[in-house]
C-alpha positions in Angstrom: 3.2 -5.2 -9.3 2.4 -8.9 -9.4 1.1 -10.1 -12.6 -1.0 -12.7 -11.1 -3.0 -10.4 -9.0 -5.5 -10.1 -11.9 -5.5 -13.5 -12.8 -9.0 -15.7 -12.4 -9.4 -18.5 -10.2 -9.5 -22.0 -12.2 -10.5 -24.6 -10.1 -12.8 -27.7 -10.4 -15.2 -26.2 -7.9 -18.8 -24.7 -9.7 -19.3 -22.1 -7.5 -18.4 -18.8 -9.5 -18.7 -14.9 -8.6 -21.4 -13.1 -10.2 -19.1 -12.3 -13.6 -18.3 -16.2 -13.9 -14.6 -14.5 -13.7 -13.7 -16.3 -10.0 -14.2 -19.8 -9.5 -14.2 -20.3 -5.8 -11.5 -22.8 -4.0 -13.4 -24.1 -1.6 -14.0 -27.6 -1.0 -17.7 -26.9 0.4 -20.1 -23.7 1.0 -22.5 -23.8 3.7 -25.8 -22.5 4.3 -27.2 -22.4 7.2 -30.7 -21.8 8.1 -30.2 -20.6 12.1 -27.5 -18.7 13.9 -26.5 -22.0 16.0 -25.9 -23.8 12.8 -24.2 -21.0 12.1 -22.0 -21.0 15.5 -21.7 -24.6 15.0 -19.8 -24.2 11.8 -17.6 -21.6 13.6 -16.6 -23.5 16.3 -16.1 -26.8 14.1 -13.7 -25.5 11.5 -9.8 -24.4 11.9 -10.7 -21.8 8.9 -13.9 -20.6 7.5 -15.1 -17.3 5.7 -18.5 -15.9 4.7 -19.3 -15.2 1.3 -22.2 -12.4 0.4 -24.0 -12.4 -2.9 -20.5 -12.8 -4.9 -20.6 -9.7 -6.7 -16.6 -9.0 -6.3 -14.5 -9.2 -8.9 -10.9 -9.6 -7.2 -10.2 -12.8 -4.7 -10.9 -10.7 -1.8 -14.0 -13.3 -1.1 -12.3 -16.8 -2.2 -11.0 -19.1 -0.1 -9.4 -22.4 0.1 -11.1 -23.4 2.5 -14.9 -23.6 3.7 -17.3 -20.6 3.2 -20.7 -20.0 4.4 -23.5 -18.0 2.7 -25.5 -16.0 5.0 -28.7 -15.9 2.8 -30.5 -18.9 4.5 -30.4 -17.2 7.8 -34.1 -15.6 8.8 -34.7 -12.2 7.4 -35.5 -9.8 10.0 -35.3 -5.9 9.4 -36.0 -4.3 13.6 -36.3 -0.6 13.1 -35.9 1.5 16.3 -37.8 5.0 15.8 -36.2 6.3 18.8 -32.8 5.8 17.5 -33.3 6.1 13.9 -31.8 2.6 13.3 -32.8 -0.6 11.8 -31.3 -3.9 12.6 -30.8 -6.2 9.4 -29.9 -9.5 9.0 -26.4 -9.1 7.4 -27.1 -11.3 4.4 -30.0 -9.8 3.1 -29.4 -8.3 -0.1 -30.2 -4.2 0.1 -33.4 -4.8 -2.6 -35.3 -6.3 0.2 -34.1 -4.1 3.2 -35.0 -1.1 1.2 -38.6 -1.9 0.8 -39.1 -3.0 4.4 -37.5 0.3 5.4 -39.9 2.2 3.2 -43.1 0.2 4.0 -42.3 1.6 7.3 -42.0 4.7 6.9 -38.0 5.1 6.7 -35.4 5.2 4.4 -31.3 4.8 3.9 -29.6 8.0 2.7 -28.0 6.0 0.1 -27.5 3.1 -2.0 -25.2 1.5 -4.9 -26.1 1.2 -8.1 -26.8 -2.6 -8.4 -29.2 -3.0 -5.3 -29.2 -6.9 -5.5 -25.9 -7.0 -3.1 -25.6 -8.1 0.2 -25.4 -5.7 3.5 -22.8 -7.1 4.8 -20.2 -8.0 1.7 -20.9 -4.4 0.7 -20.0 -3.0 3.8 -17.0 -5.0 4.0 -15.5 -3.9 1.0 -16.4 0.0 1.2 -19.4 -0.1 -1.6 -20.4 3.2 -2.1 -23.2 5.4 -4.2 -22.9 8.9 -5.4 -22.9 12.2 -3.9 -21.1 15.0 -2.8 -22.5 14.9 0.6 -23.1 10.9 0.2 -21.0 8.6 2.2 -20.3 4.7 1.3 -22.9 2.7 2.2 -20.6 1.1 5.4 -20.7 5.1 6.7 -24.0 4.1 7.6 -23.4 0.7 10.0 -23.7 2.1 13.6 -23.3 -1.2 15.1 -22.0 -5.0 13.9 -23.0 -8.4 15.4 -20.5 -11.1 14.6 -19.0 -14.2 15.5 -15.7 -14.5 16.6 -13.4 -17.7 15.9 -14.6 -19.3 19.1 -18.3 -19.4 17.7 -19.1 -16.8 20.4 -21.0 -13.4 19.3 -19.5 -9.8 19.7 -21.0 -6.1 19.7 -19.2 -3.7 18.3 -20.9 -0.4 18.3 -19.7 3.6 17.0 -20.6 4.7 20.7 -19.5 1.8 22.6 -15.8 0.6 20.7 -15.4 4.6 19.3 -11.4 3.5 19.4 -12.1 0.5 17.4 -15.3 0.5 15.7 -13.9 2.5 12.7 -11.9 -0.6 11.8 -14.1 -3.0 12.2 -16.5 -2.2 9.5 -14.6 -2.1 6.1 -12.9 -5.3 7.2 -13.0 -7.5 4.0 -14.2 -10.3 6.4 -10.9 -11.0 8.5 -12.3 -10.2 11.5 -15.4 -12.3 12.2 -18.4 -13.3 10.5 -21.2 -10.7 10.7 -24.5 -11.4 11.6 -26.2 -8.8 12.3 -25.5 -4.8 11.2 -27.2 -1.8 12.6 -27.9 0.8 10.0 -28.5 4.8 10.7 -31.8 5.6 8.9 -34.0 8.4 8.3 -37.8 9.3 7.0 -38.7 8.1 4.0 -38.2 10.4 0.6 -39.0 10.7 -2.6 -36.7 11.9 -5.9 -36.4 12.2 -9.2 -34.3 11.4 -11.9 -33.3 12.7 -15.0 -30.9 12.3 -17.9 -28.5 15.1 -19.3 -27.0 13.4 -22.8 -24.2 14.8 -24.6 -22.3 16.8 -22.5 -18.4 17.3 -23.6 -15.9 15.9 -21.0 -14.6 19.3 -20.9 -17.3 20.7 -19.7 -17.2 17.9 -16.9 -13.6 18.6 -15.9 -13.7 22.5 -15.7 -17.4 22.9 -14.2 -17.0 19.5 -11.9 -18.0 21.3 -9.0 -21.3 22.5 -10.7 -22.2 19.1 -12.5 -21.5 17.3 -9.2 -23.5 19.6 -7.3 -26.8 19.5 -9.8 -28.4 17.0 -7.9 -28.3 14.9 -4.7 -26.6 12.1 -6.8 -24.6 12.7 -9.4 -22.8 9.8 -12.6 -21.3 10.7 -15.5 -20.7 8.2 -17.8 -18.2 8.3 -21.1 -16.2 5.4 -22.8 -13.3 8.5 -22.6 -12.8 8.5 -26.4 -15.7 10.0 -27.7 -15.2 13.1 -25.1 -19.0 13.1 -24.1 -20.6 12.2 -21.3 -24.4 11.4 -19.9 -25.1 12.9 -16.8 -27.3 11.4 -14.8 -28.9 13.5 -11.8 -31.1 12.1 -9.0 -32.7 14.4 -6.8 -34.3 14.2 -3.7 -37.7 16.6 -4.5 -37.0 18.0 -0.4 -33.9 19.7 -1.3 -32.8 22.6 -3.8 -31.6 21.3 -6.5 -28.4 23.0 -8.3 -28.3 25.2 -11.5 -26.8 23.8 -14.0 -27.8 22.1 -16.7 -25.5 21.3 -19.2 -25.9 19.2 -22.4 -29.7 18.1 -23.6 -32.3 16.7 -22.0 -33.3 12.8 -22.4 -36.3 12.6 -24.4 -36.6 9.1 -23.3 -35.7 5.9 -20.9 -31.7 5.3 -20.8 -29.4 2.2 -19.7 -26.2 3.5 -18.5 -24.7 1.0 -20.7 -25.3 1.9 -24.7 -27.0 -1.0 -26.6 -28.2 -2.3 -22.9 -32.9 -2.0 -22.8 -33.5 0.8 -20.7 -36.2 -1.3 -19.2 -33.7 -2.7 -16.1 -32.7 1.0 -15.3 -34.8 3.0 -12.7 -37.2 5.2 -13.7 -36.5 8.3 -15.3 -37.6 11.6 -17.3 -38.4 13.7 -13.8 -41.4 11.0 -12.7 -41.2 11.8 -8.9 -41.1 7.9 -7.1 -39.4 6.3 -3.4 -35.9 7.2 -3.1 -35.1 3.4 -3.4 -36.5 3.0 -6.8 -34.5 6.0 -7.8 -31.1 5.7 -6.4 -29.6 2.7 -7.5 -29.3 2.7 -12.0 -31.1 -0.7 -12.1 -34.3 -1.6 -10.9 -35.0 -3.9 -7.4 -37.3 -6.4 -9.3 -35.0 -7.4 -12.4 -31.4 -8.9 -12.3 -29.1 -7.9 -14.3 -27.3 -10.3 -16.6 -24.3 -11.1 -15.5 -20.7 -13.2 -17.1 -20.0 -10.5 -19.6 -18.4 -8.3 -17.8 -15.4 -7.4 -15.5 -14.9 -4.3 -13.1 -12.2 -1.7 -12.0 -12.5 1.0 -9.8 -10.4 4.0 -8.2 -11.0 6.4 -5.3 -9.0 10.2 -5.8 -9.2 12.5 -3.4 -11.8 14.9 -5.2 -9.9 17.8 -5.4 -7.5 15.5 -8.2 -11.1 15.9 -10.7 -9.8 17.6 -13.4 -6.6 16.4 -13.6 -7.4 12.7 -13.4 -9.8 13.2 -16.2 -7.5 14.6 -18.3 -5.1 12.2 -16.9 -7.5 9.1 -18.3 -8.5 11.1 -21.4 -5.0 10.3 -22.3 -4.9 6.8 -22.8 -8.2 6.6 -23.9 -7.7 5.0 -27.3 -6.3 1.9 -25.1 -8.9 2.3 -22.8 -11.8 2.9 -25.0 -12.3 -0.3 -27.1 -12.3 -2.7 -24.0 -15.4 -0.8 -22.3 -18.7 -1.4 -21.9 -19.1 2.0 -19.9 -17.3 3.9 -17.4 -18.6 6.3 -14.6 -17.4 9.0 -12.6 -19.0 9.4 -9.0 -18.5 11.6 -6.3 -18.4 10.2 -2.3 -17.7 12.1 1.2 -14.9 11.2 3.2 -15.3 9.0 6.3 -13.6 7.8 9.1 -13.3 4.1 8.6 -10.2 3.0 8.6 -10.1 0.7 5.1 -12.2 2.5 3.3 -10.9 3.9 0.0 -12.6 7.6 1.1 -11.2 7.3 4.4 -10.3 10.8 5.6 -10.6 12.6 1.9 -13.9 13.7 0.0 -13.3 11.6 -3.1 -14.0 11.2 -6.8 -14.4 7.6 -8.2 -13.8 6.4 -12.0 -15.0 3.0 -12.6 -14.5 0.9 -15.8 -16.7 -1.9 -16.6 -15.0 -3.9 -19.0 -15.5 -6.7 -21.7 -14.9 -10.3 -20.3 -11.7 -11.0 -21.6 -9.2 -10.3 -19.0 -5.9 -11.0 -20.9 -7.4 -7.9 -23.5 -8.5 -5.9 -20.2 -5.3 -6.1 -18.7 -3.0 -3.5 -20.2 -5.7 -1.4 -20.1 -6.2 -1.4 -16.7 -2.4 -1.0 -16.4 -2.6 2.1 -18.7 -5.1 3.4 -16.2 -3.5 2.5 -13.2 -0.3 4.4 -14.6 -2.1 7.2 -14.9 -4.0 7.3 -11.6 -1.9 5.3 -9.0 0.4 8.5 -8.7 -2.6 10.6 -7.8 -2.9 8.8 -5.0 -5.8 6.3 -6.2 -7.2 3.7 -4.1 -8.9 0.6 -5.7 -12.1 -0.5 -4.6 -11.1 -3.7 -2.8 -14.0 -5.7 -4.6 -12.8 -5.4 -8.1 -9.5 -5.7 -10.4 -6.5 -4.0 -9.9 -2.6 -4.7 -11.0 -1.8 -4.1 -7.5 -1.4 -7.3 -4.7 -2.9 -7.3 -1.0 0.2 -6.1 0.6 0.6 -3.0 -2.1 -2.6 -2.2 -1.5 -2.5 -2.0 2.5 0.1 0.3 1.6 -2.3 3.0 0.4 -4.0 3.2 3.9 -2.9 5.7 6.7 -4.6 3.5 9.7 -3.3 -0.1 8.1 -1.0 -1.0 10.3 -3.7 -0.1 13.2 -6.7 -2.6 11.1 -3.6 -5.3 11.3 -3.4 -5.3 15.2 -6.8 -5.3 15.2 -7.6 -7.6 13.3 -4.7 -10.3 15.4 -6.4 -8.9 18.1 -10.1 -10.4 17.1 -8.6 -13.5 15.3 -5.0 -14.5 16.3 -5.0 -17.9 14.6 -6.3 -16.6 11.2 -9.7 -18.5 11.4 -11.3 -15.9 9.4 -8.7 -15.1 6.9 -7.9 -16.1 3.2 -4.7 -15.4 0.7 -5.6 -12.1 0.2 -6.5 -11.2 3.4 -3.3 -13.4 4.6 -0.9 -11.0 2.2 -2.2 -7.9 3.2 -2.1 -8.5 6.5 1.7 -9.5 6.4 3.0 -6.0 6.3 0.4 -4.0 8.8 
């Protein structure tokens, strides 16, 4: 493993990441305000790369060259009854096309936990909720718009491309810049959500079945020292929920993060609301801080659960002291050929760490010791000890998302160092 894969950008440029931790290379970040400035830029510029709303930790989004934010571009969220889609612009943040969705009656059938992130940069990098029956948030995409590197716009669709499509959608941004994304929807919903504190990890790892089944999402969340957890279960109030309920009930409003106000978490104690204002942990309408953190994050196939939790439990006096919280998710496997749940129903353990990255950095190795021969994949947004091309390594259909990705882009227009790497060996 490469030392340096963990190591932040330090350039002269102000434009950071959301965590402050990546300070982009570029020499200049565009905006545009219409899709022919947008093609413009395309067609002008040997390399370019879009950039969502910056909330990745690794370099997967830098570039040395010019980027373009997609935010300026005209909101527009088309929903087609018939179909059960809706047509977003790709850089509106999920906050916005939630509440459009639900003003009209629909709904997506999941979301992250941060909902201030971009369509698009989520679905690039495989961003993903909870739930045993949940897929990532890219599962969702049923079609993409984008620009190829002669400035000219392609449709890819899951009925029209099926050989391709799967590839095209958890592409880290090497294949085009996406303008549009068509999203499977379905009525609108309500749920709940409530809090189960103080349940021992044990409990977790020899009931994970049941805990993960309680609800219709499901996050524990331990600093893996003290061996407790809280359990938090959202439900939608159309479905049965599951039976167990370990640990106690929250007698009032929690932040997934100790110490943190529970005022920028969603709503809980049972008070029935929309299914956005109950899926992600923090709330649409508040922002939360940001530039004290950093983020790791591992996919298991889900039947690893109990070992991996002992497995972490293991090193979790190194762990331990250099967290803020961690959380353990479940997600469904898909089909998509770079996503870290491709082909396997999957467990997820995510860190979110203090900002000091020289600290966080052995720890992140302890981890990765432990979980890397379980057959982890890291989330491609956030740290990991392991470069690009070991990464690619990790993924059944990489050599098949390399050819396609020549295919779409033989002169690289679209691609950056990371992408660059990876793509070396596929």
């Amino acid at each position: 493993m490469a030392d340096d894969a963990l190591v932040a950008v330090q350039t002269a440029v102000r434009t950071a990441n959301w965590a402050g931790n990546v300070t982009y290379g570029s020499p200049r970040i565009h905006r545009p305000h219409s899709l022919a400035e947008l093609r413009g830029l395309v067609r002008d510029h040997a390399r370019i790369r879009a950039l969502g709303s910056g909330h990745s930790f690794s370099l997967v989004a830098d570039s040395d060259h010019d980027l373009v934010r997609l935010d300026g571009l005209p909101p527009h969220v088309d929903v087609d009854p018939g179909r059960a889609t809706a047509t977003v612009t790709a850089g509106m943040r999920y906050a916005e096309v939630a509440v459009a969705l639900d003003r009209a009656g629909w709904a997506l059938p999941n979301l992250a936990s941060l909902p201030h992130i971009s369509v698009a940069g989520c679905c690039a990098t495989g961003t993903h909720g909870s739930g045993n029956h949940r897929r990532c948030l890219a599962a969702s995409v049923r079609a993409l718009r984008l620009l190829g590197p002669d400035g000219d716009l392609v449709e890819l669709g899951r009925d029209t491309h099926p050989d391709t499509f799967p590839g095209a959608v958890v592409a880290l941004g090497a294949l085009g810049i996406v303008t549009g994304v068509t999203l499977d929807i379905e009525p609108r919903y309500e749920m709940t959500q409530r809090v189960r504190t103080d349940v021992p990890l044990d409990e977790v790892a020899d009931r994970f079945d049941a805990v993960f089944a309680a609800a219709t999402s499901v996050s524990a969340f331990t600093d893996w020292r003290s061996g407790r957890a809280d359990v938090w279960l959202k439900h939608r109030t159309d479905r049965p929920a599951g039976d167990w309920r370990g640990g106690r009930p929250a007698t009032a409003p929690r932040n997934p993060v100790p110490g943190m106000p529970p005022e920028f978490s969603t709503e809980q104690l049972g008070t029935v609301g929309p299914w956005f204002e109950r899926l992600p942990h923090f709330r649409p309408e508040l922002t939360p801080g940001a530039g004290e953190e950093l983020q790791s994050e591992y996919y298991l196939p889900r039947s690893s659960a109990p070992v991996a939790l002992a497995a972490i439990r293991s090193v979790g006096d190194v762990v331990a002291p250099l967290l803020h919280i961690a959380e353990i998710r479940t997600v469904r496997a898909d089909d998509l050929w770079l996503s870290p749940a491709y082909g396997r129903d999957s467990v997820t353990f995510h860190f979110t760490w203090v900002n000091d990255l020289e600290a966080v950095r052995p720890a992140i190795a302890a981890v990765e010791g432990q979980l890397l021969p379980l057959g982890a994949r890291p989330h491609w947004g956030k740290l990991t000890g392991l470069t690009p091309r070991e990464l690619g390594a990790r993924y059944e259909r990489g050599a098949d998302f390399g050819r396609l990705a020549r295919s779409m882009d033989p002169t690289g227009k679209f691609r950056n160092a990371f992408t660059q790497e990876l793509l070396a060996d596929l």
